[in-house]
N, C-alpha and C positions, 0 to 999 in steps of 0.2 A: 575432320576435326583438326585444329590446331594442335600443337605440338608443347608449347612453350606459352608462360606468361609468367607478365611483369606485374607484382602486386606496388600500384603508385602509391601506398599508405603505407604504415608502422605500426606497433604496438599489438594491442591487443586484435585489432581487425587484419591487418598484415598477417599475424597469426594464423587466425583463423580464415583467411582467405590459403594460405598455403596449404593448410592441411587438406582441404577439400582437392587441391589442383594437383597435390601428389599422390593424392589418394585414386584420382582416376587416370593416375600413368602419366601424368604433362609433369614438364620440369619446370618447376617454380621459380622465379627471380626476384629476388628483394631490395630496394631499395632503402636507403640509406646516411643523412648526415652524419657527420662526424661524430657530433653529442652522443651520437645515437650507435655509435660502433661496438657496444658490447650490448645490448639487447637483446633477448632471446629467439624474437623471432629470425634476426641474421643466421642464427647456426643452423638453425632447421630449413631454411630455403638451401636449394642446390648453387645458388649461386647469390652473391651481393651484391650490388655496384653502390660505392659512393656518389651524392651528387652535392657536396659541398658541405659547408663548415656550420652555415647556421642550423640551430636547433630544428628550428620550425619552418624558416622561409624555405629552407631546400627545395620541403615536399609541394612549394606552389610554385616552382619552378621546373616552366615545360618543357622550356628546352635542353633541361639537366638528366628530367625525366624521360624524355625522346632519344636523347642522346643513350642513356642505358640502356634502352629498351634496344635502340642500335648495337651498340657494344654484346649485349647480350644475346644477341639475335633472337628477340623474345616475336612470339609473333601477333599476343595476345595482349591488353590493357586492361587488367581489372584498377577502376581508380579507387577501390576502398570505400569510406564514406566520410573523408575529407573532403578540403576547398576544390579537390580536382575532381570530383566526382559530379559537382553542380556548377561547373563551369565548361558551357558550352563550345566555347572555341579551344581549349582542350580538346574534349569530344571531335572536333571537328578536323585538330590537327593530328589528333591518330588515325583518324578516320585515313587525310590526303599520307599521312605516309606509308598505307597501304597493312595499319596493321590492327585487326580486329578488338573493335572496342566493345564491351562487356558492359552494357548501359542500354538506357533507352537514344533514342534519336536524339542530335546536336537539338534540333529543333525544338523537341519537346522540353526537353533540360529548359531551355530559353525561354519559353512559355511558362512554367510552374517554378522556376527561380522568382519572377517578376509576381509577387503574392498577389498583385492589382490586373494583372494579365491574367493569370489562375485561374482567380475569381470572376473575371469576363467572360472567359473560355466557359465556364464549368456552369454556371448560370448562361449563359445563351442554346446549353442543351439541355436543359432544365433544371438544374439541381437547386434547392435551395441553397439560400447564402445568410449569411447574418446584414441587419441595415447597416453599410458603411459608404464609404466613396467608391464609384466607376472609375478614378481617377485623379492622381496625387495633387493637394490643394495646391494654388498657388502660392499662398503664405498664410501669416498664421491668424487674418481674419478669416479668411477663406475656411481655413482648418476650426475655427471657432463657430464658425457658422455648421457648417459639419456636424462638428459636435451637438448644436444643441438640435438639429435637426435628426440625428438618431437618439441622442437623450442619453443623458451620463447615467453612469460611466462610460468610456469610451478607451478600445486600448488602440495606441499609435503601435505602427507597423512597420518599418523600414519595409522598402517594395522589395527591393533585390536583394539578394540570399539566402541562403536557408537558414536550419534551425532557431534556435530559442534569442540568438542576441540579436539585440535593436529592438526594442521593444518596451511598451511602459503603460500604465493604465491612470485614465485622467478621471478624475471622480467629479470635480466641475471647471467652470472656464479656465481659471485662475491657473490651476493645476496641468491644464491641457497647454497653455502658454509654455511652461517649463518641458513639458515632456516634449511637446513639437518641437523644439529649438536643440533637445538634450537627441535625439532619437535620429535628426534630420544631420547632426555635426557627427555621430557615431557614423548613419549610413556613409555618407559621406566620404569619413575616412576608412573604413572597412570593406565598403562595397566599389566608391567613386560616382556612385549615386545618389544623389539626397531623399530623394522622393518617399513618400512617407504614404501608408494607408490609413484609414479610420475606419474602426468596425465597433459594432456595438462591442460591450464586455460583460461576460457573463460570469456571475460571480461565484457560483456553484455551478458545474457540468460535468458529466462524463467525458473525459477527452479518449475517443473511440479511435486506433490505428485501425483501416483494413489492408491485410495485404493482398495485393495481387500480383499477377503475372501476365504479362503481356505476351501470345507466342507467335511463332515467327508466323501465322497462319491467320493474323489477326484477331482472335479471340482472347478475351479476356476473363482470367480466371479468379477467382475468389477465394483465398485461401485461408479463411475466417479474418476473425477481428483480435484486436490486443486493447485491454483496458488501460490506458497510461493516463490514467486519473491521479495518481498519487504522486505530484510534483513539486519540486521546488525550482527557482529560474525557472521557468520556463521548460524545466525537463523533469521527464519520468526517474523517480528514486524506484519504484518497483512496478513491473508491469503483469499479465496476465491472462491468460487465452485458458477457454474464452472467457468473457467479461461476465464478472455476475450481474451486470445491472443490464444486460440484453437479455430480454427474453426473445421468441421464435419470431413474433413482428415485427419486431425491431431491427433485428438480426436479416431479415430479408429487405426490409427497408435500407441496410445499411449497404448489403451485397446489393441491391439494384443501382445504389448512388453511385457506388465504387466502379462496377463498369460501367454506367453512364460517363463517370471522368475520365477512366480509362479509354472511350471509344470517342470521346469527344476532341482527343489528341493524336489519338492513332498509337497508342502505348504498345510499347513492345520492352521487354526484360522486366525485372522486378521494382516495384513500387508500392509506398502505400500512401491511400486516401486516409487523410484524417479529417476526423468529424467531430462536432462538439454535438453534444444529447445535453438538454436541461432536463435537472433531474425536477423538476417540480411539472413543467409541461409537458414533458417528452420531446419540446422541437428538436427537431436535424436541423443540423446546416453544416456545408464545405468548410474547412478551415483551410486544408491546402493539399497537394500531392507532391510528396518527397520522394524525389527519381535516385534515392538510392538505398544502398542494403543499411535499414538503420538497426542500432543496436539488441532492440527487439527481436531481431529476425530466428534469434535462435531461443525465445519463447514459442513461435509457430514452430519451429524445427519438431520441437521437443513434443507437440501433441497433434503433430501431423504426421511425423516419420517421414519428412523429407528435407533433402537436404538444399536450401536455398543457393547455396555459393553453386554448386554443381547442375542445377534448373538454371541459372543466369547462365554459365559457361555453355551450355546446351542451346541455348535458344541466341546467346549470342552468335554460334557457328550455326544456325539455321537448323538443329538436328532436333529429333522428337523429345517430350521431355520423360521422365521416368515414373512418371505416376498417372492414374487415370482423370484426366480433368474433372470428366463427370463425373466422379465419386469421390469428392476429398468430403472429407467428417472425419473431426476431431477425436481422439483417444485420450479420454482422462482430462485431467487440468495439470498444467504447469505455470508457474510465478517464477519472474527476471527479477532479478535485485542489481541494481546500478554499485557495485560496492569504487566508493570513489576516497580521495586525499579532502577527507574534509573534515571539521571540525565538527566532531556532532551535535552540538549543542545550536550553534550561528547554524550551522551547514554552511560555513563558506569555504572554500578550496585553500588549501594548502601545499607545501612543499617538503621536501626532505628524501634522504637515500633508506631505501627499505634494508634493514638490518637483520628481520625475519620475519619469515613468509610460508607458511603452512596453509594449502587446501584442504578444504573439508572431503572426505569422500565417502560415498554409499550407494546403495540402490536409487536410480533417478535424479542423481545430480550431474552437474556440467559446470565446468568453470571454465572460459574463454577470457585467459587473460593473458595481460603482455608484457609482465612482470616479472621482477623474482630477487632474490638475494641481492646489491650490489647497485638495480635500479636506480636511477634520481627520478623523482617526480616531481614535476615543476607544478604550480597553482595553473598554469595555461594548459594544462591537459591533464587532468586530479583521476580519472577514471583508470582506475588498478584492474577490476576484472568484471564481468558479468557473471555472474552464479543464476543458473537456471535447475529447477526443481521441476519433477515430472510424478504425481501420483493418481492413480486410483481414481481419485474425486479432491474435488478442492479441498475436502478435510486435511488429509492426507499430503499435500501436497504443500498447504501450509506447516503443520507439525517437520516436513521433513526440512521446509525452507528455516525453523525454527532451528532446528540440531544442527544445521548447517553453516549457518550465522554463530553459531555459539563456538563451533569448533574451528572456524576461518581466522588467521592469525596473520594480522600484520604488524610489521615493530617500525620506528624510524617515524613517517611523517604520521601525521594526523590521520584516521580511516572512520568513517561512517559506519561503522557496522555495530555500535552499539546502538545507535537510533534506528539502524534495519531493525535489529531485537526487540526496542519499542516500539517499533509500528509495527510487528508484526503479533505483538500483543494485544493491541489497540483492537478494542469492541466493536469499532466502527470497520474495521479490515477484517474483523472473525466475522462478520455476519458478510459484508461484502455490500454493504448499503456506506459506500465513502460516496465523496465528492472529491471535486480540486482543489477545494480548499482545505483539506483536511490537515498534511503537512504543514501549511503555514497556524492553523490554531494551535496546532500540537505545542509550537515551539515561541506564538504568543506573537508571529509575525506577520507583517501588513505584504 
């Protein structure tokens, strides 16, 4: 086993990657922008390094990050679940300078970055797909014909990188003109790729995570599912393990997709398949597979009793992992709530220095956050903490996300946590029969 790691992220995930890396005896190192030099998670790593001035560009900066990992004599690279986490030649240059990288293969990264490649890979070994392009139009007749050939709506996809931005849903031609042109000038300059997918868009769905685990032995393990049906952009405001709108068919349907994708790349460390479920047909289909620890991960922590940062460190040094593959089942139900810098009302991201800051605390709560007294939160990174809730039964588990939301205090910028309060009221979250469109009627939004 490795000795030492350098956690390449900040904030709330840097955090929470430390804890786990000291917790099993390795010495932590954290990096660093200047912005960022009174943050909490610097104090609690055994060691800092700076890697320069800017806010943001530091952490996408590898040779800054190579370079500490050097200085540090770190031997390990967890990248967080930032830009360096989904960026393969990263991966590749930790890989040549001989120091243990905490991800899946450069290769895979490369493959399930490229949403168009994804979805090649994962439909060539069977998996259902939703109707879209095998491959980015060549312009925007091209893209127009597309369209009417899976039949509007239709959402564009920027091909290359991950999560929720680049992206926009065309309802007929006209609309698919602006979005192609709006979506292709984004990838462009955020990725250096224009290229653009088209899938059908489905208007109401369950958007089903599964996690897995890839181990060093080749098998793929299944670590149930997470509902992140309740979105706004393109992201989960609150998530859920497991899903109430899976029943036991479903649920095996989703666990065979998940290592079908996973065995169709050769997946190794932690990953999850998402999947989109119409709630009216019950279709499946791949949406994509994100090769890193995303912020859900500690809604599975929480009803599995395991620890995912520590299962990755494990399998990235080749060693066994700490639970029984063959027997993982769920305990109880617990609900993630994203608590972010936003305005509850719009839900658009805001900014401001946190002025006061009180956790909620009790029986089956957890807050993962990267925050506290003094913080500046910028609109380019609004997400304050994760609060995870662990009860009994869903009943229970919502009532305590309930107390917990009411008692979580933040002062200074904008916080989301009064609209947590009302959707956690909402008749369509107590019964557990939502869709994804749910947050947007709440607030009267297209």
């Amino acid at each position: 086993m490795f000795e030492s790691v350098l956690v390449a992220d900040r904030g709330e995930v840097a955090r929470r990657v430390i804890r786990t890396v000291q917790r099993m005896g390795l010495r932590a190192v954290a990096v660093h922008s200047d912005a960022d030099a009174a943050m909490p998670y610097l104090a609690e790593a055994d060691e800092a390094v700076s890697i320069g001035s800017a806010p943001q560009l530091g952490y996408r900066d590898v040779d800054a990050v190579l370079e500490a990992a050097r200085q540090s004599r770190a031997h390990a690279i967890h990248p967080g679940r930032g830009v360096l986490a989904t960026d393969p030649s990263f991966a590749r240059r930790v890989e040549a300078a001989r120091l243990v990288w905490v991800g899946p293969p450069p290769d895979v990264i490369d493959t399930m970055r490229d949403k168009i490649a994804a979805r090649n890979a994962v439909e060539g070994a069977g998996l259902p797909v939703a109707r879209g392009t095998d491959s980015a139009p060549a312009d925007l007749a091209s893209a127009v014909q597309a369209g009417r050939e899976i039949g509007f709506p239709v959402m564009v996809k920027a091909s290359a990188g991950y999560g929720a931005d680049g992206m926009a849903v065309a309802d007929d031609e006209a609309a698919l003109a602006t979005a192609y042109e709006a979506v292709r000038a984004f990838a462009d300059r955020a990725f250096g790729d224009p290229s653009v997918l088209l899938e059908r868009y489905f208007p109401r769905v369950r958007h089903i995570e599964v996690q897995i685990l890839g181990l060093p032995d080749g098998r793929i393990v299944v670590l149930g599912e997470r509902d992140g049906s309740l979105r706004r952009h393109h992201r989960s405001l609150l998530l859920e393990a497991p899903s109430p709108g899976v029943g036991p068919a479903l649920r095996e349907r989703l666990a065979a997709a998940a290592v079908q994708a996973g065995e169709a790349v050769a997946y190794r460390n932690a990953g999850t398949v998402d999947c989109l479920v119409d709630t009216e047909t019950g279709e499946l289909v791949f949406l994509g597979m994100d090769t890193r620890l995303q912020a859900g991960h500690a809604v599975t922590e929480m009803v599995l009793g395991i620890d995912l940062v520590q299962e990755q460190l494990l399998v990235a040094a080749g060693q066994p992992v700490t639970f029984d593959p063959d027997a993982v089942a769920p305990n109880g139900h617990a609900l993630g709530l994203r608590v972010s810098a936003e305005d509850p009302q719009r839900l658009l991201p805001g900014s401001g220095k946190i002025t006061g800051w009180q956790e909620p605390r009790g029986e089956g709560l957890r807050v993962d956050a990267g925050c506290a007294v003094g913080t500046k939160v910028t609109a380019d990174d609004p997400l304050l903490a994760t609060l995870v809730v662990h009860g009994a039964d869903r009943a229970q588990a919502v009532e305590r996300a309930r107390e917990a939301v009411a008692a979580f205090r933040v002062e200074g910028p904008p916080c989301n946590l009064p609209f947590l309060a009302e959707l956690l009221e909402h008749p369509d979250l107590v019964s557990g029969a939502y869709d994804s469109g749910l947050v947007a009627r709440m607030r009267g939004l297209s």
